[in-house]
KELUM-178638 format. One record per residue (C-alpha): x, y, z. Coordinates in pm, whole numbers, m for minus. Example, Ala and Ser with C-alpha at 12.3 -4.5 7.8 and 13.67 -1.06 7.14 Angstrom:
<pts>
   east  north     up
   1230   m450    780
   1367   m106    714
</pts>
This chain:
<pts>
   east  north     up
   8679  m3327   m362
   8585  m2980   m361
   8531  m2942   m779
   8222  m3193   m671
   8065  m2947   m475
   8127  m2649   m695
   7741  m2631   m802
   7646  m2647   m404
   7548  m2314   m328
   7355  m2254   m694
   7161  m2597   m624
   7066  m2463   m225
   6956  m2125   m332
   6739  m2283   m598
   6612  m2512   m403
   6536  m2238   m129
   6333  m2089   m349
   6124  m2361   m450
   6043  m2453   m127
   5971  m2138     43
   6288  m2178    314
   6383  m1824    437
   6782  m2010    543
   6987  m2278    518
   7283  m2352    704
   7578  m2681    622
   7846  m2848    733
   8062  m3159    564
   8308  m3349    702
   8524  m3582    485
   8827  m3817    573
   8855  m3647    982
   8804  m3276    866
   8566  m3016    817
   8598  m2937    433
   8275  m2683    402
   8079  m2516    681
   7810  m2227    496
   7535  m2040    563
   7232  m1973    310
   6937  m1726    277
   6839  m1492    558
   6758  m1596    927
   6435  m1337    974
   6307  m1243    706
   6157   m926    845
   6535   m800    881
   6681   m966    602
   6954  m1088    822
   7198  m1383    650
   7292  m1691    738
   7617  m1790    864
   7815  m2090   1004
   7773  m1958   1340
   7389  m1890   1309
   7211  m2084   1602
   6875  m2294   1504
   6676  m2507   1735
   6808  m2870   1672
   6514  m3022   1809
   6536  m3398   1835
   6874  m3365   1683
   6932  m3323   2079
   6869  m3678   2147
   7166  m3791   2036
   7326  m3579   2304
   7150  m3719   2579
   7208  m4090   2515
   7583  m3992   2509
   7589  m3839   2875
   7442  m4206   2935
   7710  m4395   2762
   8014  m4172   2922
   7800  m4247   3254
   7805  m4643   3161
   8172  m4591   3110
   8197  m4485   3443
   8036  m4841   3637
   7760  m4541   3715
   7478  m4654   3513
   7395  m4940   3292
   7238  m4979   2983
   7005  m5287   3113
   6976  m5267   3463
   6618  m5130   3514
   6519  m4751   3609
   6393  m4791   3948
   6724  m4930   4058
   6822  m4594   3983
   6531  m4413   4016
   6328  m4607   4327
   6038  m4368   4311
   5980  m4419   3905
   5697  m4550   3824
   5465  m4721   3480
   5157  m4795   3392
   5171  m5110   3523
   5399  m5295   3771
   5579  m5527   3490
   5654  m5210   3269
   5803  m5015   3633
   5989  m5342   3709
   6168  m5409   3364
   6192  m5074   3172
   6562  m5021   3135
   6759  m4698   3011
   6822  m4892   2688
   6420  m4956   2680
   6396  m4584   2731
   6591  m4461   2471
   6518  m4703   2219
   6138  m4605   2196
   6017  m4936   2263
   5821  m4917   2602
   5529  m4966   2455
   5384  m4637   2520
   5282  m4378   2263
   5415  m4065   2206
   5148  m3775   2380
   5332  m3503   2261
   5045  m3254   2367
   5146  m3310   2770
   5497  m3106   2727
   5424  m2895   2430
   5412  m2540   2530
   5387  m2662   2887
   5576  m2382   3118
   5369  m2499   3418
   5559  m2758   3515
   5887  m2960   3594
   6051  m3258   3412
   6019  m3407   3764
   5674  m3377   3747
   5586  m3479   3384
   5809  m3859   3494
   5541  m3895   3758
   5278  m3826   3556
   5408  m4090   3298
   5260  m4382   3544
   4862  m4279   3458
   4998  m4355   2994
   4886  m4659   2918
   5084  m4869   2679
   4947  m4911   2355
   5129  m5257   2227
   5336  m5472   2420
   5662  m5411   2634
   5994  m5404   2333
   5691  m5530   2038
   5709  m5230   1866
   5863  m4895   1792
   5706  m4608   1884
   5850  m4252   1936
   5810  m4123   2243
   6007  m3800   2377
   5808  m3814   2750
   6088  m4134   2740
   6348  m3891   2662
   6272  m3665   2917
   6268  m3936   3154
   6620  m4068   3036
   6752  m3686   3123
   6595  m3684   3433
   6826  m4034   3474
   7127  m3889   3388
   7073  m3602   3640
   7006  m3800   3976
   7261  m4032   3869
   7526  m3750   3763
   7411  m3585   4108
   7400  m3221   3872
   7159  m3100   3606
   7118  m3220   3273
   7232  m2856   3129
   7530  m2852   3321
   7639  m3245   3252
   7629  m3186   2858
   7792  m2831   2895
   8059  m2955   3097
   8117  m3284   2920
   8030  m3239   2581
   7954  m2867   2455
   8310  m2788   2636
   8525  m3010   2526
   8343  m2982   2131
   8394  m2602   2163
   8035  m2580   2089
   8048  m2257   2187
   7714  m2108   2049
   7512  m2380   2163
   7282  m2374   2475
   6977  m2542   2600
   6716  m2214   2653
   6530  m2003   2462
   6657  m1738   2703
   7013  m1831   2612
   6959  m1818   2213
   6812  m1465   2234
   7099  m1351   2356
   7290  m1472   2088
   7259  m1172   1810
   7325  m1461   1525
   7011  m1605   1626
   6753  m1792   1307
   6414  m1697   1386
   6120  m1941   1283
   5903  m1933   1008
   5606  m2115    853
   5364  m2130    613
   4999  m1936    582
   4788  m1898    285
   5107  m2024     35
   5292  m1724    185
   5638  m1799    420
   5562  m1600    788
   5789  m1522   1076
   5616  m1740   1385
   5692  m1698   1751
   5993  m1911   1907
   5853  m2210   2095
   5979  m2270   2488
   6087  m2597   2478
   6336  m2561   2777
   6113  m2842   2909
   6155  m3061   2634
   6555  m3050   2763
   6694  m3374   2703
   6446  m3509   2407
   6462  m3157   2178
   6559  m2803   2348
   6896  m2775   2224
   6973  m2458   2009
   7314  m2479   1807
   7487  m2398   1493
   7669  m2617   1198
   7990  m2516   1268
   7933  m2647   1625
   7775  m2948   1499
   8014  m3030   1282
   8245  m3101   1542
   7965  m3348   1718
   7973  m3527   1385
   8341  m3556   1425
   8382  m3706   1777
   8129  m3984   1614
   8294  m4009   1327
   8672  m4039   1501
   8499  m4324   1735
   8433  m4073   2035
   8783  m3899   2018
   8826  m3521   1977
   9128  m3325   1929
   9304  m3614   2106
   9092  m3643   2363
   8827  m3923   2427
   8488  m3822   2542
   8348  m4161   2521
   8436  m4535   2479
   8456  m4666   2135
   8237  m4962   2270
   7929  m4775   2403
   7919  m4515   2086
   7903  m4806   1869
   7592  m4924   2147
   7435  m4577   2030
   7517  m4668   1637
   7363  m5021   1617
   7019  m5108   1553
   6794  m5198   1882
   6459  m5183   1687
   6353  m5204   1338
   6138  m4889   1277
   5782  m4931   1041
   5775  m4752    754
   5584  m4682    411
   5816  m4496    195
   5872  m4702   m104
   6231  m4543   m239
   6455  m4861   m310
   6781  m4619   m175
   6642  m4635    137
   6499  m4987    197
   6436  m5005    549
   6494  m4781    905
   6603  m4894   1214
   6704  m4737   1552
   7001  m4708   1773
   7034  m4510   2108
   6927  m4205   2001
   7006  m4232   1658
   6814  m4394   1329
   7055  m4614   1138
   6903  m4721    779
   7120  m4752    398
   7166  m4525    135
   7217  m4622   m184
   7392  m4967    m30
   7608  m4706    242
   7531  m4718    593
   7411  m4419    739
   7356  m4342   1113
   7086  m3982   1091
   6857  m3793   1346
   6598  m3546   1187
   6482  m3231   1418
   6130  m3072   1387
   5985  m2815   1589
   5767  m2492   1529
   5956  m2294   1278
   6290  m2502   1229
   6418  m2839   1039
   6715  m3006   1115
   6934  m3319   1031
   7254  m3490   1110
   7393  m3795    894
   7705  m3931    900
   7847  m4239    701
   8100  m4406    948
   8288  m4658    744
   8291  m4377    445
   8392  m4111    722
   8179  m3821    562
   7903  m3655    767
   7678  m3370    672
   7506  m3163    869
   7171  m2938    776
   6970  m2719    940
   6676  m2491    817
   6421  m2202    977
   6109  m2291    845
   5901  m2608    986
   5763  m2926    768
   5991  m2921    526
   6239  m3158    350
   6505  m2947    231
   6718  m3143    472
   6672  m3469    336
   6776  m3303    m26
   7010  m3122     53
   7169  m3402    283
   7160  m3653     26
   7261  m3463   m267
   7572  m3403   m114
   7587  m3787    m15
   7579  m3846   m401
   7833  m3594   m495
   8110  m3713   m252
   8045  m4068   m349
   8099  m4011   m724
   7726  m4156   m805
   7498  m4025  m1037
   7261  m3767   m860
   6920  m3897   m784
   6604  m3615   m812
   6535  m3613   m436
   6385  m3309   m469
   6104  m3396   m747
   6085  m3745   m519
   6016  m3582   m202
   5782  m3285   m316
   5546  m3594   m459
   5564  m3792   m144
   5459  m3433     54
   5180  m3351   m197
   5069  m3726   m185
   5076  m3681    206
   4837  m3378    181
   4651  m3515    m26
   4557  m3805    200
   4513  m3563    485
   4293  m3316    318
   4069  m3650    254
   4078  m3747    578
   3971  m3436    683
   3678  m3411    418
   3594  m3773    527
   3494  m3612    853
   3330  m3371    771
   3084  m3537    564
   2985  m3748    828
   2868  m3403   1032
   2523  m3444   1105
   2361  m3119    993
   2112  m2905   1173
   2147  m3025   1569
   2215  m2840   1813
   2367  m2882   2174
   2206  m3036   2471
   2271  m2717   2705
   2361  m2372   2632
   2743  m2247   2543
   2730  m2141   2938
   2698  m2477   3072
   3032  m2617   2887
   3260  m2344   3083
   3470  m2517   3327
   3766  m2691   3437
   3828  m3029   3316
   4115  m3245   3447
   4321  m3583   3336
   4557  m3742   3553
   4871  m3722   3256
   4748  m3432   3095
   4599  m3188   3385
   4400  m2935   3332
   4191  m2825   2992
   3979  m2516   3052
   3658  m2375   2831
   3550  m2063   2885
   3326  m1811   2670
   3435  m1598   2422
   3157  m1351   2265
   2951  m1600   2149
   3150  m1924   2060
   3363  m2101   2327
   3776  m2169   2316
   3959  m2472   2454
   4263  m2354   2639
   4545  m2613   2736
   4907  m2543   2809
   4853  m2181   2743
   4723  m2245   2386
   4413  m2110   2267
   4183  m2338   2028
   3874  m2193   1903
   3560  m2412   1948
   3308  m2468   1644
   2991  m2629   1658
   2988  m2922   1469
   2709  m3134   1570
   2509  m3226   1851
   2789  m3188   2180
   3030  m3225   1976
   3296  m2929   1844
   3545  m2923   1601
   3910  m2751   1749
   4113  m2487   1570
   4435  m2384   1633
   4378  m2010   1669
   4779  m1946   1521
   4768  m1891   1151
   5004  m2080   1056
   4880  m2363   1234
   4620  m2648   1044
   4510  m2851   1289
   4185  m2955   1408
   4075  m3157   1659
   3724  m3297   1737
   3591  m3270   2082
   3331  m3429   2235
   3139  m3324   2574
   2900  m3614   2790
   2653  m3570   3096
   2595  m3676   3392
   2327  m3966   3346
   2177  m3851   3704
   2239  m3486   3691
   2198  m3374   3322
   2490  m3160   3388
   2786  m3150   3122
   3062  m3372   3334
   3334  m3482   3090
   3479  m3395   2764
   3700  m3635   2570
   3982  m3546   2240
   4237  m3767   2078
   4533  m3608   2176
   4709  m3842   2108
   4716  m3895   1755
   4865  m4288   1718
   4571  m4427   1981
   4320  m4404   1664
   3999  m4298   1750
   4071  m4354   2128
   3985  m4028   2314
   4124  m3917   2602
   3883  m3788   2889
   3918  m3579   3086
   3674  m3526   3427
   3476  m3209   3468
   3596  m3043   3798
   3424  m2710   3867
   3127  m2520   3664
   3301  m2160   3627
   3629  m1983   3689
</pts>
């Protein structure tokens, strides 16, 4: 088995390289054991630090995985059950709507089919707040498409799920997974802070892109994220979460979880849309807290990771028993994907497919799209207006039951947006509306924002932004509360 793999670290380092990856770390499991665990590249790449099998990354989503498997060892116990709805446990939860409150169940949850979008914007960067508090707010999101019609990713759900697990566990969502599955996994550099992983010297930084040239970026707090991304962990630590799912939820002789409700979180609940048009990969579907979809006729069971600065995936073939496990410092990239399945195609014996070639297209076809999106836009600016009231009169506080608080204020002689502590500069683009920037540099996103009056008052009394990115060209508004600060 190994003589396959004897090209592996050439084939990363190139590929690092090419796609502008500071480090790579990997782990592969074949037939029960761990035959390769590696580290590639540097972690900072002000330092020039390297990569190791102990280096901790943020595992973003990879962490969902983790919470749907405190649920199933709490099913096991007759504590919680996968359909019974979430106010039976949770009396004060609340929906949208009463049907939603009265039928969501933790399988609904978990599954991402609730019929609510995503709104990623209400937790990101949000260190105001509790996971207590973002549940409650969940009741003023209204669904998008029907109750279980349609798949929709949704990490609000997530943190929902862990708030479950807590005030049915009677303990914190930390301290269940330490205790019941970091312990017995000796995952031993994993933890759930960003406090935690920078006290870990072996610690990847994140970086990202600016102007064609790789950056260091600041570490994201996503310690509120918790149970739908905040985990921080390594591949050799990972590799031994592959294992317990690959050895039907036993680990060194000890079962962690019934065989019956991991193979709950390893069949398909949903079948997820999609538009890639690779014939290896015909179609996606979704488990409990995992994506289950073929390779090359093999069944694979995945979960990708993305956050500011990192990319991460586990994969695992269960009736093959392999599992590889990738994870990266540098954000919106696939390295992961060919990586992962170049190493699928090696231990199977098949000819290697150009994943790499495959996946660079698909990305530059992607930006392509965008960047005419974007130039779509903008040629529908109408040119030469101006706004109803001066700069001045936008400053305020503006407030949306989900969401909270957006401020404007002044800033020489432009204005800036400010929500969850980030800073997006305001520019003019016509009439009372302004186009929002991302003031980070290696951020390129933009955001048009739109301010109204009062039809009595002629005063500026609500501003409105699609935060939400899968509503269309539904804006959210939010209600103008006080003139100045």
């Amino acid at each position: 088995m190994q003589d396959r793999l004897q090209n592996l670290q050439q084939f990363i380092e190139d590929r690092l390289t090419e796609w502008q990856v500071p480090g790579l770390s990997v782990a592969i499991i074949k037939d029960g054991e761990i035959i390769l665990t590696e580290g590639y590249g540097v972690r900072d790449i002000t330092t020039g630090a390297k990569v190791d099998a102990q280096t901790v990354f943020a595992i973003a989503s990879v962490s969902k995985a983790f919470t749907t498997m405190a649920m199933g060892m709490l099913v096991d116990e007759g504590k919680l059950n996968w359909d019974t709805p979430v106010k039976t446990y949770l009396p004060d939860f609340k929906l949208y709507d009463t049907y939603l409150t009265d039928h969501l169940t933790p399988r609904d949850m978990v599954c991402h089919r609730s019929g609510v979008s995503r709104h990623d914007a209400i937790w990101y960067n949000n260190q105001n707040t509790t996971r207590a508090e973002l549940v409650k707010r969940m009741r003023y999101l209204e669904p998008n498409a029907g109750f279980r019609q349609l798949w929709q990713y949704n990490n609000m759900m997530y943190i929902a799920a862990g708030h479950l697990v807590e005030q049915v566990a009677g303990v914190s969502y930390e301290e269940f997974v330490q205790k019941r599955i970091f312990e017995p996994l000796n995952m031993q550099n994993s933890s759930f802070t960003i406090a935690e992983s920078q006290q870990n010297p072996n610690l990847a930084y994140p970086h990202g892109l600016h102007q064609g040239e790789t950056i260091k970026i600041d570490l994201l707090n996503v310690d509120l994220l918790g149970p739908a991304g905040s985990i921080n962990s390594s591949v050799e630590d990972l590799a031994n979460w592959a294992l317990l799912h690959l050895n039907q939820g036993e680990f060194a002789n000890q079962r962690l979880i019934s065989t019956t409700n991991l193979k709950q979180m390893h069949t398909p609940q949903m079948v997820v849309p999609t538009d890639r048009n690779f014939r290896e990969i015909s179609h996606r579907m979704y488990g409990l807290g995992w994506s289950i979809e073929p390779y090359r006729g093999y069944n694979v069971v995945r979960h990708s990771g993305g956050i500011d600065g990192f990319c991460t995936l586990v994969t695992f073939m269960p009736e093959e028993n392999i599992g590889v496990v990738v994870l990266t410092n540098r954000e919106d990239n696939p390295l992961t994907y060919v990586v992962s399945y170049h190493i699928y195609d090696l231990l199977l014996g098949l000819d290697t497919i150009d994943w790499n070639t495959r996946l660079r297209e698909e990305q530059e076809q992607l930006k392509s799209q965008d960047d005419a999106e974007k130039a779509a836009q903008l040629a529908q600016r109408v040119a030469n207006t101006t706004t109803s009231h001066p700069l001045s009169d936008f400053v305020g506080s503006y407030q949306q039951a989900a969401y909270g608080e957006v401020r404007v204020q002044a800033a020489g002689d432009r204005l800036e947006l400010i929500y969850n502590d980030i800073v997006y500069e305001l520019t003019h683009h016509h009439y009372d509306v302004f186009v929002a920037r991302h003031a980070a540099p290696s951020y390129n996103y933009t955001n048009l924002v739109s301010f109204a009056t009062d039809a009595l008052t002629g005063q500026i009394a609500s501003m409105s932004l699609t935060f939400e990115q899968e509503l269309g060209t539904k804006q959210t508004v939010f209600t103008r509360v006080q003139n100045t600060f």
